[in-house]
C-alpha positions as CSV (number, residue, x, y, z in Angstrom):
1,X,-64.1,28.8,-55.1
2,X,-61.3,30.9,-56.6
3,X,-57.7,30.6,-54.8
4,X,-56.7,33.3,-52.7
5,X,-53.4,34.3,-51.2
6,X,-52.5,36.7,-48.0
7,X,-49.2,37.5,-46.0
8,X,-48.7,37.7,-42.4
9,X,-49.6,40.4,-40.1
10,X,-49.3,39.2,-36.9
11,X,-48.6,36.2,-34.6
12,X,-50.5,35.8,-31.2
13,X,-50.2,32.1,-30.3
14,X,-52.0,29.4,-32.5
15,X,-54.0,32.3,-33.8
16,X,-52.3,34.5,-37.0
17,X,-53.9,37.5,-38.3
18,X,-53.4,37.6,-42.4
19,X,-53.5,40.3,-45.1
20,X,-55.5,38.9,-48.0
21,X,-55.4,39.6,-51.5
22,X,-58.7,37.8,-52.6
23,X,-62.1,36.1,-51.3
24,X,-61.9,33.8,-48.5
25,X,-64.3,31.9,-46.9
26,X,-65.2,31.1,-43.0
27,X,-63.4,27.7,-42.2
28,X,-61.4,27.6,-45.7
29,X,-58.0,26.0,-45.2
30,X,-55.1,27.7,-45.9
31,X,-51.5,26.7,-45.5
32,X,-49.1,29.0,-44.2
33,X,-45.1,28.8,-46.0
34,X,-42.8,28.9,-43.2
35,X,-38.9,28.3,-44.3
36,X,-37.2,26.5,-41.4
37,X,-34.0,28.0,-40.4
38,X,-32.7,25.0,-38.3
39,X,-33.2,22.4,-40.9
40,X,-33.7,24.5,-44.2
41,X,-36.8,22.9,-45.2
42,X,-40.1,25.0,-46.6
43,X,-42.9,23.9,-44.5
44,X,-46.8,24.4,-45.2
45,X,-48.5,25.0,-41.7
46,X,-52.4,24.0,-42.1
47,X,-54.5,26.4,-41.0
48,X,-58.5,27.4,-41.0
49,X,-60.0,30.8,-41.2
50,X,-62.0,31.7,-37.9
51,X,-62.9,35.4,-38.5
52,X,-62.7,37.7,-41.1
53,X,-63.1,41.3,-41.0
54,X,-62.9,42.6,-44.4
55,X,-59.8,42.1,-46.3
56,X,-58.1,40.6,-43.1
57,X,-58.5,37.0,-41.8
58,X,-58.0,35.3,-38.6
59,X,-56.9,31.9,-39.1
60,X,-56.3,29.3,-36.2
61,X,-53.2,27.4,-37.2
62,X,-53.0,23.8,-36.1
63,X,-49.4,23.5,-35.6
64,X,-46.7,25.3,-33.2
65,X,-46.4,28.9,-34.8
66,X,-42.6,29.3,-33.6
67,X,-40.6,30.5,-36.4
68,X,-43.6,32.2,-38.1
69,X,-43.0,36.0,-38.4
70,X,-44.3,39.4,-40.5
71,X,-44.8,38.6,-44.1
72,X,-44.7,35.1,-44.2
73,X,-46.9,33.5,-47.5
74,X,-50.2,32.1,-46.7
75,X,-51.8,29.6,-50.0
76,X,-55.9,29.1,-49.5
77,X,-57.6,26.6,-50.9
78,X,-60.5,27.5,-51.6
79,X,-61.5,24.5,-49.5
80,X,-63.3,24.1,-46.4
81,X,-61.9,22.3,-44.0
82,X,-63.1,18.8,-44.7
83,X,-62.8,14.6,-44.1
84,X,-62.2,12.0,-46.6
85,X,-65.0,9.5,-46.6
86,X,-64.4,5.8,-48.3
87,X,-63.6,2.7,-47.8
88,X,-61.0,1.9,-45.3
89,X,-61.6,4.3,-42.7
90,X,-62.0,1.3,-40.1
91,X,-59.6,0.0,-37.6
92,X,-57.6,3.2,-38.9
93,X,-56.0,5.7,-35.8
94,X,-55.8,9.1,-37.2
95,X,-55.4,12.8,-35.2
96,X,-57.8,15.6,-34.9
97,X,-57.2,16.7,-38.8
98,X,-57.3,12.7,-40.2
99,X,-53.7,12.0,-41.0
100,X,-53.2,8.6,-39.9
101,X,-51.0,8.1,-36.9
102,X,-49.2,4.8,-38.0
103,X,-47.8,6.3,-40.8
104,X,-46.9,9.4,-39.3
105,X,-45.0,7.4,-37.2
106,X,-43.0,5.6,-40.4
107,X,-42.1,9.0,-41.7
108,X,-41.1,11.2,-38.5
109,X,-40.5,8.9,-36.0
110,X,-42.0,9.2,-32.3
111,X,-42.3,12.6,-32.4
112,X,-44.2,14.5,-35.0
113,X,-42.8,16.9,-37.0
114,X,-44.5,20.6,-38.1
115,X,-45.8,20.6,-42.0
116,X,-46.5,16.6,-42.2
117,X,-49.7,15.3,-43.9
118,X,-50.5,12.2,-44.9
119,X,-53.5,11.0,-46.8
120,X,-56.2,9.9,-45.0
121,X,-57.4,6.8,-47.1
122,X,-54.8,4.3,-48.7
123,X,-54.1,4.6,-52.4
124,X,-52.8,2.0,-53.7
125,X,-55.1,-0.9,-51.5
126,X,-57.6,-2.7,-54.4
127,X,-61.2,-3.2,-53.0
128,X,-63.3,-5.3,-54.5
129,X,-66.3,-4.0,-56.2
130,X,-69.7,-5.1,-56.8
131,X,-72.0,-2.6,-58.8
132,X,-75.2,-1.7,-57.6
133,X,-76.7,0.7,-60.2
134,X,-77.2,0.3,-63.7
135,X,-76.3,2.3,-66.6
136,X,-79.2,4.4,-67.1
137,X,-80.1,4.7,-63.6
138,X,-81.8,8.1,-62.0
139,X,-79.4,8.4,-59.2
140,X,-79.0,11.4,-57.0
141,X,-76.5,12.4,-53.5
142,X,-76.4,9.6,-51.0
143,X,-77.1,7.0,-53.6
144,X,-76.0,3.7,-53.7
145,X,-73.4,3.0,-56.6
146,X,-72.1,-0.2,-55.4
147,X,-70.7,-2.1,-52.9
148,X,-67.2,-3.1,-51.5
149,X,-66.7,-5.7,-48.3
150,X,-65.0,-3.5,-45.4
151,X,-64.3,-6.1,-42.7
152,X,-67.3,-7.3,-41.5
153,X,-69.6,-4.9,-43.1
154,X,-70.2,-4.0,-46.8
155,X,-69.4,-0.6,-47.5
156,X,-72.0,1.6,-49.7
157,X,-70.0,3.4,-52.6
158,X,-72.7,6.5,-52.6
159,X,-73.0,9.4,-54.7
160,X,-71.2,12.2,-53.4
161,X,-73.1,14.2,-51.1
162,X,-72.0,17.7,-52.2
163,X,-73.9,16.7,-55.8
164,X,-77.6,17.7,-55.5
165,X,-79.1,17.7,-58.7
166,X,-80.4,14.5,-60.4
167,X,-78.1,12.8,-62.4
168,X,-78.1,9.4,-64.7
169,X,-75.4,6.9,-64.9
170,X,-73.6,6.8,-67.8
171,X,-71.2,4.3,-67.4
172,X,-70.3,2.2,-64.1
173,X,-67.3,-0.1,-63.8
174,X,-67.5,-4.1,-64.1
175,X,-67.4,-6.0,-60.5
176,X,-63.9,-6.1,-60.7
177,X,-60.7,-5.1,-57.7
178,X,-60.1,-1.0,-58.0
179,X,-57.8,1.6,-55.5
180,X,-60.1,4.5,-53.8
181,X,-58.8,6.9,-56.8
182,X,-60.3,4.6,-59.9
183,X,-63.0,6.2,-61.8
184,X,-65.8,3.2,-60.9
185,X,-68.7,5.2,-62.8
186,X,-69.4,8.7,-64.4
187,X,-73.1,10.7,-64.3
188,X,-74.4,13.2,-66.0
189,X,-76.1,16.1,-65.1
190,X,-79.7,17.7,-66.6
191,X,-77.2,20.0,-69.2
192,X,-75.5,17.1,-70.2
193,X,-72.4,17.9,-68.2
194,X,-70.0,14.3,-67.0
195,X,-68.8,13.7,-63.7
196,X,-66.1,11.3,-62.5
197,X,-66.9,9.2,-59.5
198,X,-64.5,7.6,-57.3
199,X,-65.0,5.8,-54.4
200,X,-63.5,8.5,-52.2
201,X,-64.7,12.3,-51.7
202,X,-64.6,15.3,-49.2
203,X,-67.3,16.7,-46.7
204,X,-66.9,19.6,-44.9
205,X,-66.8,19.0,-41.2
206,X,-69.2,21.5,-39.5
207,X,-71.7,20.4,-42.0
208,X,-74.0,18.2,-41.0
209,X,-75.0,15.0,-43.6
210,X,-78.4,15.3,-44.3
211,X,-79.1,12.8,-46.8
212,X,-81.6,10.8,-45.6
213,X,-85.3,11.2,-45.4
214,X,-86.5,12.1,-42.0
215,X,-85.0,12.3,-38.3
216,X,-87.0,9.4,-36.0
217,X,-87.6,10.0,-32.5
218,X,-84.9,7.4,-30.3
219,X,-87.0,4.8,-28.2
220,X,-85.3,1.2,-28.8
221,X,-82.3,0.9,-25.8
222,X,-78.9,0.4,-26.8
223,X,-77.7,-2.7,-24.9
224,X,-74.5,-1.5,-23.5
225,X,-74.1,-4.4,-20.5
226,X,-73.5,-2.2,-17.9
227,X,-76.6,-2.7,-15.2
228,X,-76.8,0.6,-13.8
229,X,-77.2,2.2,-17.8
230,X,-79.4,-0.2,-18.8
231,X,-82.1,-0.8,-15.9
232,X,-82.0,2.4,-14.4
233,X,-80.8,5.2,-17.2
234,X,-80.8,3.8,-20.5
235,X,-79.5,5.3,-23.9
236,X,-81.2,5.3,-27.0
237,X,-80.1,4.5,-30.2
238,X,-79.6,7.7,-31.5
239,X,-79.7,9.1,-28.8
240,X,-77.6,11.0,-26.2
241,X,-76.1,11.4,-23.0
242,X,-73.3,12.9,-21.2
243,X,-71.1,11.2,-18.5
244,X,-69.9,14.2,-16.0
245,X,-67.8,13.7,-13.3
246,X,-64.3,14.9,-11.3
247,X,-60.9,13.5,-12.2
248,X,-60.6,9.9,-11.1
249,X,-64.1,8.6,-11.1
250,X,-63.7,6.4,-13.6
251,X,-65.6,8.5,-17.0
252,X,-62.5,7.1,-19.6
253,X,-62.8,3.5,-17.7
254,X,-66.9,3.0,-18.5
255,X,-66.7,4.6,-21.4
256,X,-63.7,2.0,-22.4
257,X,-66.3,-0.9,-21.1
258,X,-69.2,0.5,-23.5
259,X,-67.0,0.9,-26.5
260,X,-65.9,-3.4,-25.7
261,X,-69.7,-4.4,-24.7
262,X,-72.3,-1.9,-26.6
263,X,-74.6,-3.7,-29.4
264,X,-73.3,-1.3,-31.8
265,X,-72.4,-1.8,-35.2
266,X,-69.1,0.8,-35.4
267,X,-67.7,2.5,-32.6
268,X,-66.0,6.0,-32.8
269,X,-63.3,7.1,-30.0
270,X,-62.8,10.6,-30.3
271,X,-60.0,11.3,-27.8
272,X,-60.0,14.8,-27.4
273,X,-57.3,16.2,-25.2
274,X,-56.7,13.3,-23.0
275,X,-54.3,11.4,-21.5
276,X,-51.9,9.4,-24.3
277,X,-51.7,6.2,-21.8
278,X,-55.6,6.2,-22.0
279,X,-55.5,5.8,-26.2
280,X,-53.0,4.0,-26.1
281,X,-54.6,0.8,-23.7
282,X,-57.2,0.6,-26.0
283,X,-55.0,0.1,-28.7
284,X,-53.2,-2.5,-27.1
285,X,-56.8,-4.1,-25.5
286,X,-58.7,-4.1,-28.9
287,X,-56.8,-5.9,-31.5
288,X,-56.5,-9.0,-28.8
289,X,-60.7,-8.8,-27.8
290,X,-63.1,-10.4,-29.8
291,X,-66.7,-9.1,-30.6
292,X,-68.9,-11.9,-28.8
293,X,-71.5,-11.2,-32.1
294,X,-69.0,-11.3,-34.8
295,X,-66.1,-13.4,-33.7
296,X,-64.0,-10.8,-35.1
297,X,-61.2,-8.6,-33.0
298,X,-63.1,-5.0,-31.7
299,X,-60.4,-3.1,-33.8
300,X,-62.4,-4.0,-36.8
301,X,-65.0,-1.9,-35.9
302,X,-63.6,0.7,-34.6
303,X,-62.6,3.8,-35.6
304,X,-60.3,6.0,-33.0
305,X,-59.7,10.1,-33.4
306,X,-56.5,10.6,-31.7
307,X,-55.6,13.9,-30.0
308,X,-54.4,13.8,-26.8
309,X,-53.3,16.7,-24.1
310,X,-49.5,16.5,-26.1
311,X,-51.1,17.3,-29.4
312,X,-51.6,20.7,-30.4
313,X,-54.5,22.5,-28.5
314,X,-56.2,23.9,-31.7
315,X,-56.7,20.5,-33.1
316,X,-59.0,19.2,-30.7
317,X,-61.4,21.4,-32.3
318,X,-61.3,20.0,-35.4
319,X,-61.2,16.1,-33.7
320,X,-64.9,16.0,-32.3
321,X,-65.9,17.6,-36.1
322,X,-63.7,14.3,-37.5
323,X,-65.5,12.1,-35.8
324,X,-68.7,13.0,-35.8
325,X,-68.6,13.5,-39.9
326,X,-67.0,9.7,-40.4
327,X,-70.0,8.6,-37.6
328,X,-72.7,10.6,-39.9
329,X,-70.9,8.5,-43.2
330,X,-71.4,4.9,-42.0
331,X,-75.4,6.1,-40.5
332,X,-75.7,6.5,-44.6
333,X,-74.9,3.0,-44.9
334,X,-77.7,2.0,-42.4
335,X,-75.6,0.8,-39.3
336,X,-75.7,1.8,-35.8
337,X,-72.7,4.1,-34.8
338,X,-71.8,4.7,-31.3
339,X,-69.6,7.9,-30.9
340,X,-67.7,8.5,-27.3
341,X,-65.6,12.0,-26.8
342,X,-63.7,12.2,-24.5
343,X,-63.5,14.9,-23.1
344,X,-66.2,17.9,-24.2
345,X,-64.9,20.0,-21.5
346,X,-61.1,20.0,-23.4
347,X,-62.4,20.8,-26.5
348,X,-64.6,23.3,-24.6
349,X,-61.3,24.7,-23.2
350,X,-59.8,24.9,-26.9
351,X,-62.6,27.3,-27.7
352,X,-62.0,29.6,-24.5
353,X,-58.2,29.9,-26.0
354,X,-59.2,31.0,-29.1
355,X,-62.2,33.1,-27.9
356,X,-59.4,34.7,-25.7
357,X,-57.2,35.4,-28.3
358,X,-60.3,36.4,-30.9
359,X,-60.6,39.4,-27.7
360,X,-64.2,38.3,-28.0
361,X,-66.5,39.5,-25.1
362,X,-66.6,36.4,-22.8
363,X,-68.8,34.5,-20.9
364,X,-69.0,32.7,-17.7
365,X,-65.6,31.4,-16.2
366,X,-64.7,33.2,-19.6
367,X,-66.2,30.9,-22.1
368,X,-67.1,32.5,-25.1
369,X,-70.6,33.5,-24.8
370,X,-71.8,31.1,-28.2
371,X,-70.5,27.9,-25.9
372,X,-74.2,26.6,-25.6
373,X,-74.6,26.9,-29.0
374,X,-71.9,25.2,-30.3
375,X,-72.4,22.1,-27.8
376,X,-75.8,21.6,-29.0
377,X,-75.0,21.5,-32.6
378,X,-72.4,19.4,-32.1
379,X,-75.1,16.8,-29.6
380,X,-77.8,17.1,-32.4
381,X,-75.5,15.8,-35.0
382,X,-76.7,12.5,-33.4
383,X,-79.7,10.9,-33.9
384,X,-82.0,8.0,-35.4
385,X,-82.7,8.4,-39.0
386,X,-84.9,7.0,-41.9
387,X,-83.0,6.6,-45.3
388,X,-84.2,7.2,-48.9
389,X,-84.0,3.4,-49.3
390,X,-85.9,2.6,-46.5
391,X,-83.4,1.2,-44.2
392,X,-82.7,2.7,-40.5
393,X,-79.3,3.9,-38.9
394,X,-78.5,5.6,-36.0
395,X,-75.6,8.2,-34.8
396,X,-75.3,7.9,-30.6
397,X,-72.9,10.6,-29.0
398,X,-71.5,9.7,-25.6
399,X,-69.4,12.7,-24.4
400,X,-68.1,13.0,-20.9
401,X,-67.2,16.0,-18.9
402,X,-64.5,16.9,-16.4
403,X,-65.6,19.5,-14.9
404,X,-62.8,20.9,-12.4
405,X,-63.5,19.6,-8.6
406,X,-66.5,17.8,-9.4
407,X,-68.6,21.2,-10.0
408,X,-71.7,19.7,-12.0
409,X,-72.8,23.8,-11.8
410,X,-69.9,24.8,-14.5
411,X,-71.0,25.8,-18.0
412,X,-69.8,23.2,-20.0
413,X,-71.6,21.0,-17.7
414,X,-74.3,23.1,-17.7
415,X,-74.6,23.6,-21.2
416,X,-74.3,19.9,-22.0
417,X,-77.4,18.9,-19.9
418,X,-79.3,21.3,-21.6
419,X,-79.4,18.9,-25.0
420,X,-78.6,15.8,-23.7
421,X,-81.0,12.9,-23.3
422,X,-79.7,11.4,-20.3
423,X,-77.2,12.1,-17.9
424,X,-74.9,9.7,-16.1
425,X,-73.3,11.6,-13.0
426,X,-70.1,9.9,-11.4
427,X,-69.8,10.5,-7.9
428,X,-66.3,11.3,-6.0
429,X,-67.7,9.9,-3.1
430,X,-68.6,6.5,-4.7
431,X,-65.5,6.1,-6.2
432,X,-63.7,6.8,-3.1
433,X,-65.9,4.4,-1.7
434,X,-64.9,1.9,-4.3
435,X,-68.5,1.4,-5.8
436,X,-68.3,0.8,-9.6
437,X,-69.0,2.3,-11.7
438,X,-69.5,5.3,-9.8
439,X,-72.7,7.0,-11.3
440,X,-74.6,8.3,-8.5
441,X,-78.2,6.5,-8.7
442,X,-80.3,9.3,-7.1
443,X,-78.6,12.5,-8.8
444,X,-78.4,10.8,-12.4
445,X,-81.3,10.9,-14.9
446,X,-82.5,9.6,-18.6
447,X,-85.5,10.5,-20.4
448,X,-85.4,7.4,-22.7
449,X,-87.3,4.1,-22.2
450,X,-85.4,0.8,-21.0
451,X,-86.3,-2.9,-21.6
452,X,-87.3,-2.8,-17.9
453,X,-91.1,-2.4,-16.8
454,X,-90.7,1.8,-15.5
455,X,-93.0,1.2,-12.8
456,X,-90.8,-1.4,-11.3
457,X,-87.6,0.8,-12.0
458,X,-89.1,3.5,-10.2
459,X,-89.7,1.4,-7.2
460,X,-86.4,0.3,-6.6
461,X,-85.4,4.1,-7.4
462,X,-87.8,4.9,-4.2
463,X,-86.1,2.2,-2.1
464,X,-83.0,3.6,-3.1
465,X,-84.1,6.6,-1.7
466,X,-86.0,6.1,1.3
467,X,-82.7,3.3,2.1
468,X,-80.4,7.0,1.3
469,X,-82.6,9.1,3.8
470,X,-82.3,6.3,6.3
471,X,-78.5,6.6,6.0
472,X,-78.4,10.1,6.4
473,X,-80.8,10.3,9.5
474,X,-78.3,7.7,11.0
475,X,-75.1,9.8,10.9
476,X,-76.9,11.8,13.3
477,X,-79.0,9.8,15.5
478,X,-77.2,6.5,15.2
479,X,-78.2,3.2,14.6
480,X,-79.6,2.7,17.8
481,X,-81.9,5.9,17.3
482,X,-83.7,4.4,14.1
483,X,-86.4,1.9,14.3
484,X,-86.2,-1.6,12.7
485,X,-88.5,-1.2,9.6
486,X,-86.4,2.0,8.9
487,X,-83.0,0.2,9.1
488,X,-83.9,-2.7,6.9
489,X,-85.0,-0.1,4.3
490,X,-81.6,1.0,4.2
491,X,-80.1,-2.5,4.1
492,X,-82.3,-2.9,1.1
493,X,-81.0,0.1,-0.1
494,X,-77.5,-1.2,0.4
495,X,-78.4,-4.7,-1.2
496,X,-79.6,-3.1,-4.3
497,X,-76.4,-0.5,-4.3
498,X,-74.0,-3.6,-3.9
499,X,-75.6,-6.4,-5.6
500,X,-77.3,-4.8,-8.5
501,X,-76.0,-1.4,-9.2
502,X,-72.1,-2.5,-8.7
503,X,-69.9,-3.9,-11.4
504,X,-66.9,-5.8,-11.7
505,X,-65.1,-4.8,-14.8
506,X,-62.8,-6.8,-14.7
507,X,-64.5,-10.5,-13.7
508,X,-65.1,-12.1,-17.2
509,X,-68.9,-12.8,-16.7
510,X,-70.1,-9.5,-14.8
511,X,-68.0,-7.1,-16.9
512,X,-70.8,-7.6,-19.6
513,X,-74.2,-8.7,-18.6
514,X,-77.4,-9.0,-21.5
515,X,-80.4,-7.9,-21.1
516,X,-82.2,-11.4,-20.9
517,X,-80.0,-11.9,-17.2
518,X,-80.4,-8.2,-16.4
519,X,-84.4,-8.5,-16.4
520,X,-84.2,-12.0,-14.4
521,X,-81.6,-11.0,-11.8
522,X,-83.8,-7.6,-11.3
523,X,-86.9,-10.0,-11.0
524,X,-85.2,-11.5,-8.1
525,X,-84.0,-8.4,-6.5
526,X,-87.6,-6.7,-6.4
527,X,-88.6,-9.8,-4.9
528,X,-86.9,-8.9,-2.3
529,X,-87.6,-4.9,-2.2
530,X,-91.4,-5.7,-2.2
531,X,-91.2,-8.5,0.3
532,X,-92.1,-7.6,4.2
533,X,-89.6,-8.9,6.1
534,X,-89.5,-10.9,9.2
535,X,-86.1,-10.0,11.2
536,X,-86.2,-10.1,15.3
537,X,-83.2,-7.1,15.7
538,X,-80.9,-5.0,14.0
539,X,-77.9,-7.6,14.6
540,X,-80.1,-10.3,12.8
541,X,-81.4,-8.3,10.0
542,X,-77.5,-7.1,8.9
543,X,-76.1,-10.4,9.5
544,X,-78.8,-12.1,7.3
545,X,-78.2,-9.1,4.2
546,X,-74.3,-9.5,4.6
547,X,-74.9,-13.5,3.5
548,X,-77.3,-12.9,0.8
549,X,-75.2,-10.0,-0.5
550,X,-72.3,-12.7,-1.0
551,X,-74.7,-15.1,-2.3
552,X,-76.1,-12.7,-5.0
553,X,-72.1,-11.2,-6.1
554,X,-71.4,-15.1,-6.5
555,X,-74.4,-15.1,-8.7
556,X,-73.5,-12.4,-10.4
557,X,-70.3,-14.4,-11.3
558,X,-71.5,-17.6,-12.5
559,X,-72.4,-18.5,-16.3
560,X,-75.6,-17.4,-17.2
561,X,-78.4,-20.7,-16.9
562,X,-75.3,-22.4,-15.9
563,X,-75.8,-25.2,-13.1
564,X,-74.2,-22.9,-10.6
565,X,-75.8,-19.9,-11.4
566,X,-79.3,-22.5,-11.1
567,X,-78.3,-23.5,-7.8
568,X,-77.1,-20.1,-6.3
569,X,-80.7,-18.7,-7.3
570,X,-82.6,-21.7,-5.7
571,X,-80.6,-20.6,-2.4
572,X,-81.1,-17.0,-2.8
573,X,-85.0,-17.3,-3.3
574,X,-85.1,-19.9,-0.5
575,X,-83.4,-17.2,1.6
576,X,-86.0,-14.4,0.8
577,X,-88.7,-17.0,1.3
578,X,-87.9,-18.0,4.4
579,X,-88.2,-14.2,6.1
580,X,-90.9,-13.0,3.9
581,X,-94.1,-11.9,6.0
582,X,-95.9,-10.3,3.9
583,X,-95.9,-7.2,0.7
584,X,-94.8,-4.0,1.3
585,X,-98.2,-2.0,0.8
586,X,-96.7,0.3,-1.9
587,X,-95.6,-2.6,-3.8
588,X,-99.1,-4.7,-4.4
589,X,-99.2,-3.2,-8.0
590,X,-96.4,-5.2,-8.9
591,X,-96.2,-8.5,-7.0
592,X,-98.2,-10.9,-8.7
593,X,-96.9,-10.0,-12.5
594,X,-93.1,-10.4,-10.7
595,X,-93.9,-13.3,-8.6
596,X,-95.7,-15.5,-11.6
């Protein structure tokens, strides 16, 4: 791409209108001069190109534009806006454009200055290099080169994916300690033509990576320990879901527990527009937790996107971009990413802003009318894939929504559910009721397959409902107007609520439950939804729940096989035993595989 330059036009907001004297691309970078009066520094203010309209441009500037005024210089790159992919990307914190935070910090103190970049990857760090391909070898993008150990993982140094052709190795690097910017081999191309290869290079961020060999439909369950996600609404690896639900329910709190518990390889946090106090807990929380699987601190294989609601708003943007390219890089590798965003609907709200100032025709609540779009190329970036070499890896996107009030009927909201593969709805009136975590069991939904039989899931679904509709009848008619089968029905319902679907997050052995102790504590509660039971009155009935409820939260607190958790069970199915006369009718299907 040839270098163009421009001058300024006009300044409204974040977005600067720009005279150019060349050919500029949609989503090139350019840097705007601006010469600081207060301090009497030159400044380059990065920017991207969002319109162009012959030869004027739009660009959205991801700085504060104060100070910027009519014929001002503007330098493009020629460069779309792009990551850095290499080794060293994990346990890093970077913002929305992937300037690491840390050493921001070194250079402009606690608050960051206009005009600052730093490089993404470390330069001078050695990494220590084992070849993979051969002189002589047929390689082409997406290839493996060699290797280099990146905590726990080893880290493919691949081809570069912007190099399609076919090329041969003509020399590659001896096993031997090298910084990201060594030359470690060189190809050549059909015409004879060398290229350098180091073990760091550039990938536009609105382009997907598409170096593998074919897309596989999700069916195996991530295992994220959380009951309610894994019996009743499962996620699939590469799949994807969306966690909508009013301020306070507790979205940044589950999704904090599944970044800790999920059987994930690497875990992205993309926080986009949120809270700083939020970010900055898990950075104080993950260095100090270990990985039960690894033995190794969380931070190691983690990667967080930093751009909170104090950062500027046109960055956020770019942040979901950010992170889904670096989750797309280590899918190459073959590993299992997990990426949560937090929140869609901010980044959603970024667009508005510029959609607004772009005086494009808007949409509902004044959205720009391409919102759908963009959310569903941004969902279908996920995914399960097959790679050249054989080998699987897998790109999950968990994005909440905060829709204002709690309005589920809001297009971000709206548009999200439309590409999503499950959807985990948190409830206002469940967390005001305490009941964690508060996805609401009859109003959420997933159209991937759990490790739990579905029949049986759907049962306890129906007594869920039927115990719900019970409920409802009695606000009206009181409990003295509902019969006894009816009420013990909704204690069930209760039961399951309470004993199965709640969580303590913060008790050591609930917070994270496997799915070995998921399927046996289940088998014991439909034991009890498919058992008949023999209660004389109401008074009985709710005193003889209320003591098997405690009995089954002390269970759910006790060491899995462990002596007490053996003798809690022997009490609780003693308990059930002693009152059962009979099978429900609907349930005849299922009692003799649950009960052998």
């Amino acid at each position: 791409m040839s270098q163009a330059s421009g001058h300024v036009v006009g300044v409204n907001g974040n977005m600067v209108s720009v005279q150019v004297d060349g050919d500029v691309s949609l989503n090139e970078v350019g840097y705007i001069v601006l010469d600081d009066t207060t301090t009497g520094e030159t400044k380059r203010l990065k920017s991207e190109v969002i319109r162009i309209r012959g030869d004027r441009a739009e660009v959205q500037v991801f700085e504060m534009t104060r100070g910027l005024g009519v014929d001002d210089k503007v330098e493009f790159t020629g460069e779309l806006l792009a990551v850095e992919l290499g080794p060293g990307l994990l346990t890093r914190v970077y913002d929305g454009l992937q300037n690491p935070l840390p050493e921001l910090a070194e250079q402009c103190g606690f608050f960051l200055e206009r005009g600052v970049y730093v490089n993404a990857l470390n330069r001078t760090k050695k990494w220590d290099f084992t070849p993979a391909a051969r002189v002589g070898d047929a390689v082409e993008r997406a290839d493996t080169l060699g290797t280099v150990p990146e905590g726990m993982f080893k880290h493919r140094i691949m081809v570069p994916f912007n190099l399609y052709d076919q090329y041969a190795v003509k020399s590659i690097v001896d096993a031997g300690e090298y910084t990201v910017d060594d030359e470690i081999a060189v190809l050549t191309d059909g015409s004879g033509a060398e290229i350098s290869v180091t073990m760091r290079f550039n990938w536009p961020v609105k382009r997907p990576i598409d170096c593998y060999a074919e897309r596989l439909r999700p069916t195996e369950p991530v295992v994220t320990k959380v009951r309610i996600i894994d019996t009743f609404f499962p996620v699939a690896l590469g799949g994807t879901y969306c966690i909508p639900g009013p301020f306070g329910a507790g979205k940044t709190v589950l999704q904090q527990i599944t970044s800790r518990n999920a059987e994930v390889d690497i875990v992205i946090i993309a926080a986009c527009g949120e809270r700083a106090g939020e970010v900055v807990e898990t950075l104080r929380e993950f260095p100090e937790l270990l990985d039960p699987r690894t033995g190794r601190t969380l931070m190691e294989r983690t990667v967080i996107i930093c751009n909170t609601s104090s950062m500027p708003v046109a960055a956020r943007e770019a942040s979901v971009y950010t992170a889904v390219t670096i989750a797309e890089y280590y899918r190459q590798m073959g590993l299992n990413v997990l990426l949560l965003a937090d929140s869609t609907s901010r980044w959603a709200q970024a667009m508005r802003e510029m959609s607004g100032r772009l005086e494009e025709i808007p949409g509902e609540e004044a959205f720009p009318a391409y919102l759908e779009s963009v959310i569903a190329s941004f969902y279908e970036r996920g995914g399960l894939v097959r790679l050249k070499d054989g080998g699987r890896g897998s790109v999950t996107i968990g994005g909440t929504v905060s829709p204002a009030g709690g309005n589920f009927e809001e297009p971000v909201t709206q548009a999200t559910l439309k590409v999503v593969g499950a959807f985990h709805g948190l409830s206002r009136e469940r967390s005001d009721a305490r009941r964690y975590p508060a996805i609401h069991p009859l109003e959420s939904w997933s159209k991937y397959p759990g490790t739990i039989d579905p029949g049986m899931v759907e049962y306890a679904r129906d007594a869920l409902h039927h115990g719900n509709e019970v409920g409802q009848m009695m606000k009206v008619v009181g409990e003295e107007g509902t019969s006894l089968d009816d009420y013990i029905w909704y204690l069930k319902g209760e039961f399951t609520d309470s004993a199965y679907l709640q969580q303590n997050a913060f008790d050591p052995v609930d917070a994270a439950v496997n799915t070995e102790r998921q399927k046996y504590c289940f088998g014991i509660l439909f034991d009890l939804l498919t058992s008949k039971l023999n209660h004389g009155n109401k008074d009985e009935a709710r005193n003889w729940f209320a003591q098997l409820r405690q009995r089954f939260l002390d269970l759910n607190g006790a060491e899995w096989q462990s002596e007490s958790f053996k003798t809690l069970e022997a009490e609780i199915r003693d308990t059930i035993n002693d009152k059962r006369a009979g099978t429900e009718a609907n349930a005849m299907d299922f009692v003799g595989e649950i009960r052998n």
